[in-house]
N, C-alpha and C positions, 0 to 999 in steps of 0.2 A: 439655528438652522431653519429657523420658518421664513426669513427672507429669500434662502437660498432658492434657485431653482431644479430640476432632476439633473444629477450628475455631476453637480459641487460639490468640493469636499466641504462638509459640514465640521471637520476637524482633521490636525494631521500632524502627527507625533513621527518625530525623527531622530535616529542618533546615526550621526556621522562616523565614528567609530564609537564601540564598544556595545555589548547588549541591551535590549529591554526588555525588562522582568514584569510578568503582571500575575499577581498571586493572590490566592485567597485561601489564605490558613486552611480556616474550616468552612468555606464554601465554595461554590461554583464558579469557575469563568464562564460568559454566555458571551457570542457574538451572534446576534440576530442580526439579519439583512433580505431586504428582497431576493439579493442574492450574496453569495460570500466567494471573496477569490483571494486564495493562499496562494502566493509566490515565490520562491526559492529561486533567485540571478545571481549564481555564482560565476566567477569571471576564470574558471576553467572548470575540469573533470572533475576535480577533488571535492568544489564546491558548488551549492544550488541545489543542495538535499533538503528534502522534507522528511521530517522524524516524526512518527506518532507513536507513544511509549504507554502502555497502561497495565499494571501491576494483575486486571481480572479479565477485561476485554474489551476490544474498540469494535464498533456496530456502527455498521452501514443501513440506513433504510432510505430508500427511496423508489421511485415507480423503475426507472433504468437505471443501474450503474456501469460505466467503462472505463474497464481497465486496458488501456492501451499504452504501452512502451515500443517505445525504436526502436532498441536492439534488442531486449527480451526483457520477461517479466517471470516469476517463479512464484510460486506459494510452497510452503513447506512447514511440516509441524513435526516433532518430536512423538506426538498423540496418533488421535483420530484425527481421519478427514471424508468429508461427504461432502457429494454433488448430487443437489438433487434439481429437476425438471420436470415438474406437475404435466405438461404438456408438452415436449419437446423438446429436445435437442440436437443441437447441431455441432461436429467436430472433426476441424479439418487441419492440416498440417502434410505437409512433401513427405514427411515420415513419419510413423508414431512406433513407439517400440516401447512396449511395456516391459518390465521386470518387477517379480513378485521377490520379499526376502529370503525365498527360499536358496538364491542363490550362492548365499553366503555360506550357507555347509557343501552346495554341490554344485558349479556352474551347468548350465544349461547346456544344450550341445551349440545352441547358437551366440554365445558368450552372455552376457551381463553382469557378473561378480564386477570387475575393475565399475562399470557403472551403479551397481549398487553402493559399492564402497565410498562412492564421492558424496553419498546423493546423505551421509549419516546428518540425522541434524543434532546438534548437542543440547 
């Protein structure tokens, strides 16, 4: 890679069909790069997921992170959940309609039981 210049690939692993595995027993995978760009081009709806799976926790650090989807994006936990905002916050949406779990022994006079019901996460 010292001949190359910026923006050659320096190496380039491919499989035409079937997967490729890269593991280490008992140690770390590391992809360092100036920058890193994970891509999922699936050739419809079913496919072109990205999976990230970790048994304790995945952690985000950086100066800005966004999350932005087209048709929507959800978080959801079975536990806790907090937001917090040292300095600010901003939150907008055409509609927000909160529902607490109390409605689940009593519906509210403005509905939300059928909503909270969907929302169970297992």
């Amino acid at each position: 890679g010292h001949d190359l210049l910026k923006g050659q690939n320096g190496a380039f692993l491919e499989a035409v069909n079937g997967d490729i595995i890269i593991k280490a027993t008992n140690g770390r995978v590391r992809i360092e790069g100036l920058d890193v760009d994970i891509t999922a081009k699936g050739g419809d709806n079913a496919e072109g997921n990205i999976r990230c799976t970790a048994n304790e926790a995945i952690m985000l650090d950086a100066k800005n992170i966004t999350i932005s989807g087209s048709s929507s994006y959800k978080l959801c936990t079975s536990g806790q959940a907090q937001v917090t905002a040292n300095t600010g916050m901003t939150l907008y949406a055409g509609v927000i309609r909160g529902v607490t779990d109390a409605v689940a022994n009593k519906d509210s006079k403005v509905g939300g039981r059928s909503f909270q019901s969907q929302q169970i996460v297992a």
